[in-house]
C-alpha positions, 0 to 999 in steps of 0.5 A: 528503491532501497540498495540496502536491506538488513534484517535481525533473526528474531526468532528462537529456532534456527533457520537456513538463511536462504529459507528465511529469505524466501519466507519474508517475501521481500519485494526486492528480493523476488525469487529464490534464484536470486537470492541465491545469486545474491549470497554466491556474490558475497551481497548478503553477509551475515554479521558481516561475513559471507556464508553459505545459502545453507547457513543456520542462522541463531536468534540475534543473528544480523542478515545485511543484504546489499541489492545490485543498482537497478537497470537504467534502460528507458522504460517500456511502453506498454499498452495498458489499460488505464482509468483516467478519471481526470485529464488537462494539460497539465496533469491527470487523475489515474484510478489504479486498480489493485494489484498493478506496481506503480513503477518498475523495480526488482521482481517487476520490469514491466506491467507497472503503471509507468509502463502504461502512462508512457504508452498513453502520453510519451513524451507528454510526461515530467521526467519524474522524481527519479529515474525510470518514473516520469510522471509519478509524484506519489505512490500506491502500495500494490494491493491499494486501489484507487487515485493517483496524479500523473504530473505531465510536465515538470512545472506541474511535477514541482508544484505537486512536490511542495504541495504534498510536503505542505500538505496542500492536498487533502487525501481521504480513503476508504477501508474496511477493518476487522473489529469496529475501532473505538472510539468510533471517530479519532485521530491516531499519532505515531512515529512509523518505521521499518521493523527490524526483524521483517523489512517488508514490514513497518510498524509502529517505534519511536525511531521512526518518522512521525504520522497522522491518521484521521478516521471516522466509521461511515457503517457499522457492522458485527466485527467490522466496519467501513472507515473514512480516513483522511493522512496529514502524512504519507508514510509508508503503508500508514493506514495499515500500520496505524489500524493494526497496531490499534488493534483494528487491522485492515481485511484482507491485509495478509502482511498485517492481519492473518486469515487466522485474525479474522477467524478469531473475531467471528462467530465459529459459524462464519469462519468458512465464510471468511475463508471464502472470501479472502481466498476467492473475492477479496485478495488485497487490503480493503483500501481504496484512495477515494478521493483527492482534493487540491488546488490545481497547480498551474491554473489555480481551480480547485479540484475534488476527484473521486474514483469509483470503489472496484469490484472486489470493494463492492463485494466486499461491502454487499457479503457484509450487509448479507452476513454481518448487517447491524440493521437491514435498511438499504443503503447508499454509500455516496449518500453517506459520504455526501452527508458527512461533514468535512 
């Protein structure tokens, strides 16, 4: 979790400061109280000195928050239903529904992941890369369904670390995107970074750190499409950023793709469609971790997990048949996926 955030106002309206906060819709900065108490503390300075939460602020302005140390109480079991897909001694395969947090942070002390793998294994856990996450060896964004390995003692969780920093575990999604990318297979390379004037945000810039992103579309649709994607890195909401900044972003992705987006790629009779869909069915980011595959740490076997596309996924695909269908023949999801080459 990050102790410091900072932020340049970038926009030619002045604001208040505490409004500004509250509209970026930081995760760690949960609520407006607590911004609030924040800004009273003299933790958030304004071109380095400290303001009031009424304070205008001007386009160049530069917000620095400094957040409080998180709480080091041991985490809370909690009896959380969990899909384990695969399970040994030594590790487990969690497929993670959207909307759950991975770990306990500013804004979310309990209903995480780490929560529920602690009240299902106790003490049968690695303790964790750092505090408060025993068993985490990688991360979801929230809104992201799909595969996770929870490392159930240390040997494992220090195999599964060298692994992933010698990209020695193969990791494939699924997404849909909002126009159909071109060409229809490519490799996108970039450096990701945060943007400066929204910290919840990354994007592409040449400070940041360097990503690589493989995709190939698996179904065509009329201003969609359904895309396989493998990461050689993991970065940051990778995925999403390297597709919005092709021009392609992912549905339903508000922090990257507006409603209003989506709106101006469809025809004007569909637009009442979307609008449904995005309000009622689809309430995250068409990405689901599809499957991973790796050689098994401690036994050496190799292992190909997959998790099953949740229920929104699955809607989502049938309203694209129903509404946005190129042809009319049925098809079968896996079916492609198993005569996709590797």
């Amino acid at each position: 979790m990050r102790n410091r955030i900072k932020v340049v106002y970038d926009r030619e309206e002045s604001c208040r400061l505490d409004k500004h906060l509250v509209d970026l819709r930081i995760q760690e900065l949960y609520s407006r109280s607590f911004i609030e108490k924040l800004i009273e503390e003299d933790r958030i300075l304004v071109n380095s000195i400290p303001v009031k939460k009424s304070f205008m602020l001007s386009k160049g302005d530069e917000v620095d928050v400094s957040l409080p140390d998180l709480p080091t109480e041991e985490v809370v079991p909690q009896n959380i239903p969990l899909d384990v897909v695969y399970e040994d001694e030594h590790l487990a395969f969690i497929n993670k529904p959207a909307g759950m947090i991975v770990h306990p942070g500013f804004g979310a002390s309990d209903q995480t992941l780490v929560n529920a793998i602690v009240f299902r294994w106790r003490e049968d856990l690695s303790s964790g890369r750092e505090p408060n996450r025993p068993g985490i060896v990688h991360r979801l964004d929230r809104g992201t369904s799909g595969l996770m390995i929870i490392a159930k003692n240390d040997p494992t969780q220090s195999a599964l670390n060298d692994m992933f920093a010698r990209r020695e575990i193969k990791k494939t999604y699924l997404a849909v995107t909002t126009g159909v990318p071109e060409p229809a297979e490519d490799s996108i390379e970039s450096h990701i970074g945060r943007c400066i004037s929204n910290p919840r945000k990354m994007c592409v810039t040449p400070q940041g750190r360097w990503a690589l992103t493989h995709y190939k579309i698996v179904k065509f649709y009329h201003y969609f499409s359904l895309v396989r994607i493998g990461l050689e890195t993991g970065r940051m909401h990778q995925i999403r950023v390297h597709f919005a900044d092709r021009n392609y972003p992912l549905l339903g992705d508000l922090l990257y793709n507006t409603r209003r987006q989506v709106h101006a790629v469809v025809p004007d009779n569909m637009k009442r469609k979307v609008t449904e869909l995005l309000t009622k069915h689809l309430l995250r980011q068409a990405l689901h971790a599809w499957r991973l595959e790796l050689k098994h740490p401690i036994t050496g076997r190799h292992l190909d997990i997959r998790a099953e596309l949740p229920e929104d996924f699955n809607y989502t695909l049938a309203w694209l048949d129903h509404y946005f269908a190129i042809d009319t023949e049925a098809w079968d999801l896996n079916t492609i996926l198993d005569d996709e080459k590797e």
